[in-house]
KOLGU-4560 file (N, C-alpha, C; in nm, 3 decimals, padded with zeros to 5 digits):
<recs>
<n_xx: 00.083 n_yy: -00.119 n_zz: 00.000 ca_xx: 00.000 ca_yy: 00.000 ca_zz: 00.000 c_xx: 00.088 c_yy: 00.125 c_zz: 00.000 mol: A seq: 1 type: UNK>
<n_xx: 00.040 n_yy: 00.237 n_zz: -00.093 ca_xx: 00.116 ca_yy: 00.328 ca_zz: -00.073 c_xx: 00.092 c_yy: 00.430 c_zz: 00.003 mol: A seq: 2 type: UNK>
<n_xx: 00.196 n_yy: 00.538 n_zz: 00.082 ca_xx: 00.155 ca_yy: 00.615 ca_zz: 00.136 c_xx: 00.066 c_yy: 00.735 c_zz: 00.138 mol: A seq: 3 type: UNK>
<n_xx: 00.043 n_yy: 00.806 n_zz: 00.210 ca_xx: -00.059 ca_yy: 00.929 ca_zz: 00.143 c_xx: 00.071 c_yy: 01.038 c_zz: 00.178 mol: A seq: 4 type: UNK>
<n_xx: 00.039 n_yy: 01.132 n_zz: 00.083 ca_xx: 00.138 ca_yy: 01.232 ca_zz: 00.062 c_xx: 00.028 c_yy: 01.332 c_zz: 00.091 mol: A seq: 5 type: UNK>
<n_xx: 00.097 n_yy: 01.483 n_zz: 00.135 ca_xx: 00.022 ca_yy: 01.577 ca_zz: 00.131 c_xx: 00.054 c_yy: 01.654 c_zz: -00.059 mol: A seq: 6 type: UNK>
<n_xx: -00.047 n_yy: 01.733 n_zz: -00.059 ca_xx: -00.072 ca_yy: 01.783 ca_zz: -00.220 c_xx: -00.125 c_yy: 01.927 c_zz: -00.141 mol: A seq: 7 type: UNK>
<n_xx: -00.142 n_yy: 02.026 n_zz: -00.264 ca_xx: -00.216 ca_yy: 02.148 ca_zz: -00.201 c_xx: -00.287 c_yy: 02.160 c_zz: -00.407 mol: A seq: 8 type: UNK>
<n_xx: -00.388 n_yy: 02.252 n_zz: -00.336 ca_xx: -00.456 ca_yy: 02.262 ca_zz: -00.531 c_xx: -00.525 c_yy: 02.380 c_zz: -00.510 mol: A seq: 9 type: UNK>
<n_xx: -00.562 n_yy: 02.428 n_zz: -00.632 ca_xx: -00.595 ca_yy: 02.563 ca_zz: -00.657 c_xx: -00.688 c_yy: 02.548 c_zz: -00.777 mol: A seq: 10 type: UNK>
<n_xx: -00.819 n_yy: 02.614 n_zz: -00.770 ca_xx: -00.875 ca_yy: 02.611 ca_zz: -00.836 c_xx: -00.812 c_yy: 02.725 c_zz: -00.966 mol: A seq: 11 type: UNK>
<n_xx: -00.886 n_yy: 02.668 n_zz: -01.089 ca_xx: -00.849 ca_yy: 02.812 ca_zz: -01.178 c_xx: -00.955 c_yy: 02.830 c_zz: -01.214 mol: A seq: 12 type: UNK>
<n_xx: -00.965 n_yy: 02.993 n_zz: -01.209 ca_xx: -01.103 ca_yy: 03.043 ca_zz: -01.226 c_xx: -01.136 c_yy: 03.193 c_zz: -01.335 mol: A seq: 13 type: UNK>
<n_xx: -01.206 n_yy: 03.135 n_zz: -01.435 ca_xx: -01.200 ca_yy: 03.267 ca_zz: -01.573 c_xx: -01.295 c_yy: 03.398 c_zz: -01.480 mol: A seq: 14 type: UNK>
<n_xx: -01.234 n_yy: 03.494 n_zz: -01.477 ca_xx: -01.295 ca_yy: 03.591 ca_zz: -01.425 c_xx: -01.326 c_yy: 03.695 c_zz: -01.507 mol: A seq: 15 type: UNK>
<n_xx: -01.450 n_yy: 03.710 n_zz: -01.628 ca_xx: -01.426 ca_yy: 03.805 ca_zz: -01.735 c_xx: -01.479 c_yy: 03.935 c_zz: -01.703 mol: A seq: 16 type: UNK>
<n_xx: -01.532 n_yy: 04.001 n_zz: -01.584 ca_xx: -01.555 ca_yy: 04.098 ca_zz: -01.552 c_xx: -01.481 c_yy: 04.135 c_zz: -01.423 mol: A seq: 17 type: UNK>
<n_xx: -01.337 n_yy: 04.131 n_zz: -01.408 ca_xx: -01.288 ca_yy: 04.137 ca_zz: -01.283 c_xx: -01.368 c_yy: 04.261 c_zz: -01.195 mol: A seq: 18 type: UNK>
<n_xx: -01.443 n_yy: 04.346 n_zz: -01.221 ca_xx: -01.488 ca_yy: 04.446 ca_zz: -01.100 c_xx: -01.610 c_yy: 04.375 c_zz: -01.060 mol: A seq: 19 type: UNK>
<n_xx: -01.667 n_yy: 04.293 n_zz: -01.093 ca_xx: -01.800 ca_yy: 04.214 ca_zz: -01.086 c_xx: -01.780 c_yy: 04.117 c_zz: -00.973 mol: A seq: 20 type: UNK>
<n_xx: -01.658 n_yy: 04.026 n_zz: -01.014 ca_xx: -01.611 ca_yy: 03.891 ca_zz: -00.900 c_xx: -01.696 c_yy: 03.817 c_zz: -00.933 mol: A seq: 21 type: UNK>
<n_xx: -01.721 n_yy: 03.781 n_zz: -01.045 ca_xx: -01.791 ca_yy: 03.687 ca_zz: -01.091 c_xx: -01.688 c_yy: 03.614 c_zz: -01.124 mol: A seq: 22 type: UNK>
<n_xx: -01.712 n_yy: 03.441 n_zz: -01.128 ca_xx: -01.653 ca_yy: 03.361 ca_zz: -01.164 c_xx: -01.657 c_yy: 03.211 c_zz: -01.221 mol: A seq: 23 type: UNK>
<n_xx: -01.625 n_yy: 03.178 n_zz: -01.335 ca_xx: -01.655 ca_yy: 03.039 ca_zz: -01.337 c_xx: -01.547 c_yy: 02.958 c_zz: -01.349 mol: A seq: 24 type: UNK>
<n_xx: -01.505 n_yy: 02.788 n_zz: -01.258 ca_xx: -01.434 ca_yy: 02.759 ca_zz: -01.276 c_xx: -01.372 c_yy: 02.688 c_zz: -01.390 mol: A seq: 25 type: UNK>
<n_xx: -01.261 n_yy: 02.667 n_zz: -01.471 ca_xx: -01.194 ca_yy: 02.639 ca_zz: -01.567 c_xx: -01.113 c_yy: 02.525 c_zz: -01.569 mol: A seq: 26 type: UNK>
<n_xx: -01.026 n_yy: 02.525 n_zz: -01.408 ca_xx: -00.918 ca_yy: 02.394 ca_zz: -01.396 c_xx: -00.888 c_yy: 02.366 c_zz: -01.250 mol: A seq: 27 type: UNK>
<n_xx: -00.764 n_yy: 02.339 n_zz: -01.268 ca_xx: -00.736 ca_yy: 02.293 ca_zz: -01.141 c_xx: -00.579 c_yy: 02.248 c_zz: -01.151 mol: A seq: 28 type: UNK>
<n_xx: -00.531 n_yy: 02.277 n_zz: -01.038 ca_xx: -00.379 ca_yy: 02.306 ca_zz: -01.039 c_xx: -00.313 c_yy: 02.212 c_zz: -00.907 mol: A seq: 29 type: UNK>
<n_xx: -00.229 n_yy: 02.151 n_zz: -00.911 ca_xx: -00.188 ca_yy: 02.020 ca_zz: -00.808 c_xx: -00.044 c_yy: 02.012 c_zz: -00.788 mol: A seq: 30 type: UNK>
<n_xx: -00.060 n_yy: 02.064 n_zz: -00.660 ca_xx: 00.114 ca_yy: 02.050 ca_zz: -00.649 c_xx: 00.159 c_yy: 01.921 c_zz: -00.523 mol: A seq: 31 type: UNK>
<n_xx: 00.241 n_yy: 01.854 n_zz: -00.527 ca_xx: 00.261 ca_yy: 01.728 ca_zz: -00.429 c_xx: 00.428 c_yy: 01.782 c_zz: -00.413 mol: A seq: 32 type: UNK>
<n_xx: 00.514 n_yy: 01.842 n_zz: -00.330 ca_xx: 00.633 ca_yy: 01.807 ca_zz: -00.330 c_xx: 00.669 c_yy: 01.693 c_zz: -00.315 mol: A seq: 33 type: UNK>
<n_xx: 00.633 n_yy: 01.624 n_zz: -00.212 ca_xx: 00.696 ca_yy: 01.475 ca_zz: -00.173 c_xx: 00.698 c_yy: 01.392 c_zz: -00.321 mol: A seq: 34 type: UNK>
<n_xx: 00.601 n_yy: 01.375 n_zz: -00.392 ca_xx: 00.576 ca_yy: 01.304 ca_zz: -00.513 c_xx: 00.609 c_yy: 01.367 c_zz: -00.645 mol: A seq: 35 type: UNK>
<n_xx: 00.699 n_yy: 01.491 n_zz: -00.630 ca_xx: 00.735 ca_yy: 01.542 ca_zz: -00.711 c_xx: 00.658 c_yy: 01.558 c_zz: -00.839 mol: A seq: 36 type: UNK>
<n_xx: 00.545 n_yy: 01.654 n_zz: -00.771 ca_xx: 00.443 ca_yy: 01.668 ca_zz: -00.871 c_xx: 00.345 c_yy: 01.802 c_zz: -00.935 mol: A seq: 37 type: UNK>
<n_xx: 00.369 n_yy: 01.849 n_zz: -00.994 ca_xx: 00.280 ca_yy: 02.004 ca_zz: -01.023 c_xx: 00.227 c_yy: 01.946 c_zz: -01.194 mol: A seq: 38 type: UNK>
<n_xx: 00.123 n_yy: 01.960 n_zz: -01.179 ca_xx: 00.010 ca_yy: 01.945 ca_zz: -01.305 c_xx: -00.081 c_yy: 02.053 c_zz: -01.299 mol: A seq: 39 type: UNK>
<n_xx: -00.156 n_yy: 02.077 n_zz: -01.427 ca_xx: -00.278 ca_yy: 02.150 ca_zz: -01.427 c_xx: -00.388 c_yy: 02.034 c_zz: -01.533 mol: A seq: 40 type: UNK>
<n_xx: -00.492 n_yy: 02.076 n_zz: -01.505 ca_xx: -00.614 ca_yy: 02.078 ca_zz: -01.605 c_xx: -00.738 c_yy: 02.116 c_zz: -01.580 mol: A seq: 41 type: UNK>
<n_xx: -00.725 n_yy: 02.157 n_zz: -01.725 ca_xx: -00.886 ca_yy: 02.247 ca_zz: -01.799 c_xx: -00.897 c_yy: 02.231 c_zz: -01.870 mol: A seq: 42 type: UNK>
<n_xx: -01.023 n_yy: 02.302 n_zz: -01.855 ca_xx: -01.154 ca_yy: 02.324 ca_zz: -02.038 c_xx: -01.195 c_yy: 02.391 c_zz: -01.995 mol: A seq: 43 type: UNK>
<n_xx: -01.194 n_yy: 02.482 n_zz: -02.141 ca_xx: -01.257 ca_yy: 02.585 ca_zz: -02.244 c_xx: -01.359 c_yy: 02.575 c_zz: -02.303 mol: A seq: 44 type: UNK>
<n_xx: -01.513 n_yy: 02.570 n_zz: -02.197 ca_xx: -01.627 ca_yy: 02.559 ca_zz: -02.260 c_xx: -01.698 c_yy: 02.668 c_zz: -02.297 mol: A seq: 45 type: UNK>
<n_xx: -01.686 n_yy: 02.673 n_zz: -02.444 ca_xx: -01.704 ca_yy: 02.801 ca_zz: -02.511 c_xx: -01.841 c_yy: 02.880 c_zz: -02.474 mol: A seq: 46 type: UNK>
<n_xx: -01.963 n_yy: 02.763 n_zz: -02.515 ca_xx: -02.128 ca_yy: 02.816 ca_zz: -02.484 c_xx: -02.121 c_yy: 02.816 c_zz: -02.368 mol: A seq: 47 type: UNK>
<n_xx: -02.026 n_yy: 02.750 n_zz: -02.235 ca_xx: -02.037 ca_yy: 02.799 ca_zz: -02.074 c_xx: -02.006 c_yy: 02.962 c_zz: -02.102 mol: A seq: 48 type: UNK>
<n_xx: -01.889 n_yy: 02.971 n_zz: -02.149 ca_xx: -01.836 ca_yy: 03.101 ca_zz: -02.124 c_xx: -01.876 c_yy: 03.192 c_zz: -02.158 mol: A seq: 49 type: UNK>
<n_xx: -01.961 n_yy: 03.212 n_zz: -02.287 ca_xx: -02.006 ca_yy: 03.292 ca_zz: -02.368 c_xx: -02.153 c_yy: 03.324 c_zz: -02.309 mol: A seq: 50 type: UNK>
<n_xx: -02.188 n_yy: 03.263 n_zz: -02.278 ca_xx: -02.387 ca_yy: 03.243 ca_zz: -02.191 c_xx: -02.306 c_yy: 03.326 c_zz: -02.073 mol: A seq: 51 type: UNK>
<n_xx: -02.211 n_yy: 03.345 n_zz: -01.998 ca_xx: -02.143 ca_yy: 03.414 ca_zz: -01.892 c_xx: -02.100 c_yy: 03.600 c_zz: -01.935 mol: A seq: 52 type: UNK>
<n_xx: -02.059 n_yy: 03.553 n_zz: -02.078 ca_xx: -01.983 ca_yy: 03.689 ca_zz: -02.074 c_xx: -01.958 c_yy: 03.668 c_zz: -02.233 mol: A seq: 53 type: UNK>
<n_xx: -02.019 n_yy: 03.757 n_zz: -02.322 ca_xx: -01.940 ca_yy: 03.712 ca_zz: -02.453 c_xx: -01.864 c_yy: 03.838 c_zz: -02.524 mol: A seq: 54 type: UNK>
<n_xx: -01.786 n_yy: 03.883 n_zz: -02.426 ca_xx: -01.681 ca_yy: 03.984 ca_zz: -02.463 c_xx: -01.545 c_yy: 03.890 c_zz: -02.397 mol: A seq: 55 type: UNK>
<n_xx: -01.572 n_yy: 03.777 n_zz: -02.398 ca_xx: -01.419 ca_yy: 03.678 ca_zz: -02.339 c_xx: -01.354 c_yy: 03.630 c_zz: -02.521 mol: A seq: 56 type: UNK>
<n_xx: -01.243 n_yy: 03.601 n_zz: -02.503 ca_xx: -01.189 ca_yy: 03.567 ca_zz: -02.636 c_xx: -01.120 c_yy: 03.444 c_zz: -02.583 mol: A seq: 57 type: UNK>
<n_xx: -01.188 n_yy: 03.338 n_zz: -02.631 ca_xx: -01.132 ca_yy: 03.181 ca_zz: -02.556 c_xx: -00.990 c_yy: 03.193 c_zz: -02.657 mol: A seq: 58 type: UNK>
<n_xx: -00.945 n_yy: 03.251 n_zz: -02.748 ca_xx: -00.841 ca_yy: 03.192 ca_zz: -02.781 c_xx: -00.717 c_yy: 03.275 c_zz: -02.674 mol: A seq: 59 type: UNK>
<n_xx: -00.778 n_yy: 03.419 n_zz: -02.651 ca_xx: -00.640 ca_yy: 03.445 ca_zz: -02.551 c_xx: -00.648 c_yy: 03.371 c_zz: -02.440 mol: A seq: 60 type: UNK>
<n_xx: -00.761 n_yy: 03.297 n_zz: -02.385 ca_xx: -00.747 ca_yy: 03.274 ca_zz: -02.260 c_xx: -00.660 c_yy: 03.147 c_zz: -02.254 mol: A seq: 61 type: UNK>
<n_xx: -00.679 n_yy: 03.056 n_zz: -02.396 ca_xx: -00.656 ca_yy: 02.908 ca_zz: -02.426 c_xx: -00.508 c_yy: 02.934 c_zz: -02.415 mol: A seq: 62 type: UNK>
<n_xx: -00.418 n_yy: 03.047 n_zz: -02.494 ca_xx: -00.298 ca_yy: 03.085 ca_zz: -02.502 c_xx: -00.225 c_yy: 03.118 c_zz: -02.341 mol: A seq: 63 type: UNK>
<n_xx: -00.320 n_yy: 03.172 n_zz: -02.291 ca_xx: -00.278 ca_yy: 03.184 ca_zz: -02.126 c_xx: -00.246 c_yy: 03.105 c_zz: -02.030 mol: A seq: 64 type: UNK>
<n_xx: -00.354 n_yy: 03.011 n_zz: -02.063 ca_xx: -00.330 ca_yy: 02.843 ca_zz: -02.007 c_xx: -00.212 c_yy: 02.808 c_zz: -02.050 mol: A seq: 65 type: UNK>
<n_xx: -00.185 n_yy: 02.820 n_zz: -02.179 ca_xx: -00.096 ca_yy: 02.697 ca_zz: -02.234 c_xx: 00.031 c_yy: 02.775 c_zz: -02.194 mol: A seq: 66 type: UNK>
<n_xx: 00.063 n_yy: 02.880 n_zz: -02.163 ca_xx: 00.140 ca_yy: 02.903 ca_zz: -02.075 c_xx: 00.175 c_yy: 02.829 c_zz: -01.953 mol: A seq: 67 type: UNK>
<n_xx: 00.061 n_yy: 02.850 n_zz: -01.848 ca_xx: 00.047 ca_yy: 02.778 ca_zz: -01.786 c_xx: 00.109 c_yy: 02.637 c_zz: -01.730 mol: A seq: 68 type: UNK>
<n_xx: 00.079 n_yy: 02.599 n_zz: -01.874 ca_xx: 00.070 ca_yy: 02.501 ca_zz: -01.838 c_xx: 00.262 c_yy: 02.478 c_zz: -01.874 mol: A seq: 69 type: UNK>
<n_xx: 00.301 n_yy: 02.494 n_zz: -01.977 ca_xx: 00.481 ca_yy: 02.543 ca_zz: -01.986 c_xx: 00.510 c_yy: 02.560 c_zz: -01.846 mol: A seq: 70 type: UNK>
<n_xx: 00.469 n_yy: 02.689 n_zz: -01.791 ca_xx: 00.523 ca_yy: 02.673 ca_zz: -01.669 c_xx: 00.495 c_yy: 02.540 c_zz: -01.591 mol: A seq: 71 type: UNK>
<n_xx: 00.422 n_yy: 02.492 n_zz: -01.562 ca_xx: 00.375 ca_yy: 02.381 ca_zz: -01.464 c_xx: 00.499 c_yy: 02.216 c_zz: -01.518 mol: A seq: 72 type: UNK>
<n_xx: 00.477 n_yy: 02.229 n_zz: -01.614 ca_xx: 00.582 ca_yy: 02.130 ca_zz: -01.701 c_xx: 00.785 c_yy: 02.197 c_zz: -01.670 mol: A seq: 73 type: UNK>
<n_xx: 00.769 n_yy: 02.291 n_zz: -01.666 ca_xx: 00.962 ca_yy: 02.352 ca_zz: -01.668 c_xx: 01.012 c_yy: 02.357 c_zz: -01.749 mol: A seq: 74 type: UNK>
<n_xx: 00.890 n_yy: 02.362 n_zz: -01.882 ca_xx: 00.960 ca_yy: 02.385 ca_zz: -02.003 c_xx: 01.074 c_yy: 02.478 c_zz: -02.029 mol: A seq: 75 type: UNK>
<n_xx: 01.125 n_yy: 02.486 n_zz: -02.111 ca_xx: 01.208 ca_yy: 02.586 ca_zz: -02.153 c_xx: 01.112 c_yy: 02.682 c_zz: -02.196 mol: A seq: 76 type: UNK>
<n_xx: 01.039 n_yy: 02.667 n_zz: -02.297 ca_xx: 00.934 ca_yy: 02.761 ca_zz: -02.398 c_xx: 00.843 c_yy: 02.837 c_zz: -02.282 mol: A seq: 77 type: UNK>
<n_xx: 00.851 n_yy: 02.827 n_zz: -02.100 ca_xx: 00.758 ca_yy: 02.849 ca_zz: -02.008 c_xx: 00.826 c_yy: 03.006 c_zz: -01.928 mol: A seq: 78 type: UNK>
<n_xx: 00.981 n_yy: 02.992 n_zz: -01.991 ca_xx: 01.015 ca_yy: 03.152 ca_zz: -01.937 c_xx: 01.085 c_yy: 03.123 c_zz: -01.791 mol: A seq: 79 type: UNK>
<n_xx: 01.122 n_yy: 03.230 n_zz: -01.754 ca_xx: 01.197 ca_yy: 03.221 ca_zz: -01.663 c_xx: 01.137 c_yy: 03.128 c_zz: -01.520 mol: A seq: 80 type: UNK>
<n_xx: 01.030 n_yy: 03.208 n_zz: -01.528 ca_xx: 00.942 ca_yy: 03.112 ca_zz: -01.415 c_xx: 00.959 c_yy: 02.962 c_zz: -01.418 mol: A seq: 81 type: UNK>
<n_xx: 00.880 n_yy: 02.933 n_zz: -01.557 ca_xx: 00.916 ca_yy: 02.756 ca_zz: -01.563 c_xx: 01.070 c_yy: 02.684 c_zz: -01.509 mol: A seq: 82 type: UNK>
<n_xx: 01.173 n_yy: 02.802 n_zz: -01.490 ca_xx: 01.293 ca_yy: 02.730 ca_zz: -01.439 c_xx: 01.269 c_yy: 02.696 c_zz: -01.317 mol: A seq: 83 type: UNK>
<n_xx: 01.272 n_yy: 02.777 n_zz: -01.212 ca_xx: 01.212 ca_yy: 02.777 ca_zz: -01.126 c_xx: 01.184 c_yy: 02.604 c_zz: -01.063 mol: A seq: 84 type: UNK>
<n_xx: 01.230 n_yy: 02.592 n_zz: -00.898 ca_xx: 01.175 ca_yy: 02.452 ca_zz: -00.853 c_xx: 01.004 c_yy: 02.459 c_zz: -00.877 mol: A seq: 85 type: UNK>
<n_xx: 00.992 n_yy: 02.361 n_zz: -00.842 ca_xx: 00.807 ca_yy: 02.344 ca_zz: -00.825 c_xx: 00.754 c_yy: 02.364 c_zz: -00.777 mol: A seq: 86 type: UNK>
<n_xx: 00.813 n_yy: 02.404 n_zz: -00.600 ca_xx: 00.699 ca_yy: 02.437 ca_zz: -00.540 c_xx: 00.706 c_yy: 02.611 c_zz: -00.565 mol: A seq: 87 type: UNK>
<n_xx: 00.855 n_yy: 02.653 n_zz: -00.600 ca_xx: 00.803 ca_yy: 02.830 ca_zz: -00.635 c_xx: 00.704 c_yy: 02.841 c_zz: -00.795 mol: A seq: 88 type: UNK>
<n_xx: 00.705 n_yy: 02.752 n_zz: -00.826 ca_xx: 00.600 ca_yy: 02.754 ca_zz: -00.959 c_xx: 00.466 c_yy: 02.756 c_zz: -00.966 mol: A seq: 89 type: UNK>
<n_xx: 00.456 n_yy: 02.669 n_zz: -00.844 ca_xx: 00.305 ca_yy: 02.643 ca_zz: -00.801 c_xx: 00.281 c_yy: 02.791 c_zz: -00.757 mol: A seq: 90 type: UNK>
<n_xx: 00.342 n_yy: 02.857 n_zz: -00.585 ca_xx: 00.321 ca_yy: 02.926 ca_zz: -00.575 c_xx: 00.272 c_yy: 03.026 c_zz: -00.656 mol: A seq: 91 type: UNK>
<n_xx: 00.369 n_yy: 03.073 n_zz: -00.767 ca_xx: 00.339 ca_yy: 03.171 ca_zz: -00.854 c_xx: 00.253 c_yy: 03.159 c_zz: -00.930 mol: A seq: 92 type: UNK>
<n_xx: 00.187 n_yy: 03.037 n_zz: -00.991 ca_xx: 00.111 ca_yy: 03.019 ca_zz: -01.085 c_xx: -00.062 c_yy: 03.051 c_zz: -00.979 mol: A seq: 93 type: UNK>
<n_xx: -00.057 n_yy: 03.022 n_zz: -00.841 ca_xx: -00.151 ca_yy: 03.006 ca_zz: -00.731 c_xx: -00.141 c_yy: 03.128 c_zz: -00.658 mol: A seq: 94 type: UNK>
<n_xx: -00.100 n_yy: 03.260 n_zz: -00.702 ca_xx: -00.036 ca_yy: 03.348 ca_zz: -00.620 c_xx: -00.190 c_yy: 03.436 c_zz: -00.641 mol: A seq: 95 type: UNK>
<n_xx: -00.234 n_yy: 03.535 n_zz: -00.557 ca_xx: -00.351 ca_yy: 03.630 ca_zz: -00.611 c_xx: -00.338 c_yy: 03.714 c_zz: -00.718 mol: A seq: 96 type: UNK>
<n_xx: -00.406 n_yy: 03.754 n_zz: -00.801 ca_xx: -00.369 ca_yy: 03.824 ca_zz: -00.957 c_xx: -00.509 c_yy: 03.920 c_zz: -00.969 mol: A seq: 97 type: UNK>
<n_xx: -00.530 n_yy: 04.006 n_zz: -01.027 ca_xx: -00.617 ca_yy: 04.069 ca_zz: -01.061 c_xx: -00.632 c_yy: 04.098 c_zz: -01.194 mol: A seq: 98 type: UNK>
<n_xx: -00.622 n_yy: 03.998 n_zz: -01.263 ca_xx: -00.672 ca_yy: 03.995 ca_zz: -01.440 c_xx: -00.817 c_yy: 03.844 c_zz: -01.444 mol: A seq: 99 type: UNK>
<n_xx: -00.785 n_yy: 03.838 n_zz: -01.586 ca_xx: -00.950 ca_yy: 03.783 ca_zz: -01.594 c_xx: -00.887 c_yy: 03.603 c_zz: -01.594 mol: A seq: 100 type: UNK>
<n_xx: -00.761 n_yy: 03.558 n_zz: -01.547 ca_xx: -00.794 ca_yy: 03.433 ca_zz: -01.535 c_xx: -00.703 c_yy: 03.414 c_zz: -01.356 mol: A seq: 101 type: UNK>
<n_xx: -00.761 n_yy: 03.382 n_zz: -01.283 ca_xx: -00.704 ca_yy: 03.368 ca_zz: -01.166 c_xx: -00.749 c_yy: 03.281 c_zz: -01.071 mol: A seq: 102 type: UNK>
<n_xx: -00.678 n_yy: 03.233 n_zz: -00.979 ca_xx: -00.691 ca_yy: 03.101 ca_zz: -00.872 c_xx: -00.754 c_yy: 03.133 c_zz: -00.752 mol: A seq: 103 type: UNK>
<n_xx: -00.855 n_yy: 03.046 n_zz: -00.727 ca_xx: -00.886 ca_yy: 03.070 ca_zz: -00.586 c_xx: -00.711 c_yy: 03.035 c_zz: -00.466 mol: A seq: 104 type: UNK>
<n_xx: -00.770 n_yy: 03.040 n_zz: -00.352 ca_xx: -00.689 ca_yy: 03.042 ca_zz: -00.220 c_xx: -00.636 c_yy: 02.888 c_zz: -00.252 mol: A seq: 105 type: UNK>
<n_xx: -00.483 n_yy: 02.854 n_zz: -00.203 ca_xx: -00.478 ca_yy: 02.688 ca_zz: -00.208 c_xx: -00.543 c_yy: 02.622 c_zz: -00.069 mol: A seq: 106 type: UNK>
<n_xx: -00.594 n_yy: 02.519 n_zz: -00.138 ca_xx: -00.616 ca_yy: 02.421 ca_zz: -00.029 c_xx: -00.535 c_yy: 02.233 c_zz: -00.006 mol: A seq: 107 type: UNK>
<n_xx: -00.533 n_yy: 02.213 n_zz: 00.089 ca_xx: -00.426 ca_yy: 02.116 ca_zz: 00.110 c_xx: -00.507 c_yy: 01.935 c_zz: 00.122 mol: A seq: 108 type: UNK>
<n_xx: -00.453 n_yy: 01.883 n_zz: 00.105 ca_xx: -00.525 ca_yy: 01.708 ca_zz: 00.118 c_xx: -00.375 c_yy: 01.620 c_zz: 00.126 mol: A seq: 109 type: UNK>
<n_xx: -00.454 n_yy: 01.500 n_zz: 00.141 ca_xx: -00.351 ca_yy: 01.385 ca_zz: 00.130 c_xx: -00.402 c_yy: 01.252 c_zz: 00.019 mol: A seq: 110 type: UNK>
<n_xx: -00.324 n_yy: 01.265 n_zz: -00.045 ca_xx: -00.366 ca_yy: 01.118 ca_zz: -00.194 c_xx: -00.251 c_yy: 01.055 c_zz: -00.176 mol: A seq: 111 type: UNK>
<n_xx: -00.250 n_yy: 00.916 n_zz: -00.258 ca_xx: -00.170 ca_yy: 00.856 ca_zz: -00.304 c_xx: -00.146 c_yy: 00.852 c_zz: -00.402 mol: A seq: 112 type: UNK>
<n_xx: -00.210 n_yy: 00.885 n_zz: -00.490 ca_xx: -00.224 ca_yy: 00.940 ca_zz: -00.672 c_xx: -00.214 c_yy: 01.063 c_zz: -00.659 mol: A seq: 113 type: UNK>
<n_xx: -00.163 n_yy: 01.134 n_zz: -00.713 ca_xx: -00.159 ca_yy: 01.297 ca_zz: -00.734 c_xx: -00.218 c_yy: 01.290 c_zz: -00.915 mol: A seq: 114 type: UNK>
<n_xx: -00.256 n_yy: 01.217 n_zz: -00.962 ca_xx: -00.289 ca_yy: 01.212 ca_zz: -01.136 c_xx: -00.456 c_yy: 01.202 c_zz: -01.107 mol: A seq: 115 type: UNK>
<n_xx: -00.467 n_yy: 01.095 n_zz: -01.018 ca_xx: -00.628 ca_yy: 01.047 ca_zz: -00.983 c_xx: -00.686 c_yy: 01.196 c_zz: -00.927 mol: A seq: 116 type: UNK>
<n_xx: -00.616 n_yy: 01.219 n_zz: -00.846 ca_xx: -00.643 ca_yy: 01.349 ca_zz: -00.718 c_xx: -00.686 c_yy: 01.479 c_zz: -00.833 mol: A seq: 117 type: UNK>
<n_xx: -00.624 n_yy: 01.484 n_zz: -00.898 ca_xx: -00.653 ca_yy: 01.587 ca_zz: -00.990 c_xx: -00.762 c_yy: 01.608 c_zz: -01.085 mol: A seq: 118 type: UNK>
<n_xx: -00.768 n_yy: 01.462 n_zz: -01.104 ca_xx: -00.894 ca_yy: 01.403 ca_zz: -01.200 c_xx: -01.013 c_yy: 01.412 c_zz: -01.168 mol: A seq: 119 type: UNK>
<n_xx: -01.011 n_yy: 01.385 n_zz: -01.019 ca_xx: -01.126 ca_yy: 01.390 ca_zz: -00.920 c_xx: -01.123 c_yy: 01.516 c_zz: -00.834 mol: A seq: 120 type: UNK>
<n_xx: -01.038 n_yy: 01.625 n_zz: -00.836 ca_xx: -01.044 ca_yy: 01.803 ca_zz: -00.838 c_xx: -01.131 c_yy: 01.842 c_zz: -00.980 mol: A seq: 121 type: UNK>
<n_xx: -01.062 n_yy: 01.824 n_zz: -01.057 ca_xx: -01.130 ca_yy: 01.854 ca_zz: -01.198 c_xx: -01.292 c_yy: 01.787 c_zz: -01.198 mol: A seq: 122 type: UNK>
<n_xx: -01.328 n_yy: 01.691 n_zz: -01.170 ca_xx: -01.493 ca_yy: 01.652 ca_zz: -01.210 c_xx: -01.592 c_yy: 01.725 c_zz: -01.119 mol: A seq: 123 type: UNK>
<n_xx: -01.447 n_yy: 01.717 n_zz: -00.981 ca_xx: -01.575 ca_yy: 01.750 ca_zz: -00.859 c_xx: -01.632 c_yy: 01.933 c_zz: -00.874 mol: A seq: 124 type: UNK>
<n_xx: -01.494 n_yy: 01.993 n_zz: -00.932 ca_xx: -01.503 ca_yy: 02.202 ca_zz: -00.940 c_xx: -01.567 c_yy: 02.205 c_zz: -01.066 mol: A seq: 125 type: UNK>
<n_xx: -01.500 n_yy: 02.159 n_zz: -01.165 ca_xx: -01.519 ca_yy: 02.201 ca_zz: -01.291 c_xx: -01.652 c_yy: 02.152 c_zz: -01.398 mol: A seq: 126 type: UNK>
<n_xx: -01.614 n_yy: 02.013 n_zz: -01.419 ca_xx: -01.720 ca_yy: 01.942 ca_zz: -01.520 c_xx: -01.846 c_yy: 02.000 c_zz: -01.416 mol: A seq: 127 type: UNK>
</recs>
């Protein structure tokens, strides 16, 4: 049996009227040091987003992610940040922001999967 590790996760949340604080969620962000682990995932549901706000442009937001997500990976193509260890990546990627795509507060758990854990962050916020 394997152990349970602690993880911390962050919702990601499209905010297209930031003076409003309206929000719908998008992904979900998973960091495990012990298991040496930082992932994201989302979707870009266009008729969600658009029935919300249709002055959003899913392709900048899709481009924002995929940043994102560079960073979360340590790509090279992710910028200075992506060098960066993982847990200052997480931080930063989980840090408070005031533009239209941003993370709730992190919150912390214990899994033994950090892939499952995420899967089951993602169905339970998002889908």
């Amino acid at each position: 049996m394997q152990n349970k590790e602690t993880y911390e996760y962050a919702i990601i949340r499209l905010v297209p009227k930031v003076e409003r604080e309206e929000f719908i969620n998008i992904g979900v962000i998973l960091f495990s040091k012990k298991k040496k682990f930082l992932e994201m995932k989302y979707q870009l549901d266009s008729t969600r987003i658009h029935t919300f706000s249709n002055e959003v442009d899913i392709e900048v937001i899709n481009d924002y992610l995929k940043a994102w997500q560079l960073i979360c990976e340590g790509s090279d193509q992710g910028g200075r940040i992506a060098k960066l260890e993982q847990s200052f990546r997480f931080r930063w990627l989980a840090a408070a922001k005031s533009t239209i795509v941003q993370t709730s507060p992190t919150h912390p758990g214990l899994c033994t999967d950090p892939v499952q854990t995420l899967e089951s962050l993602f169905e339970r916020f998002v889908l």
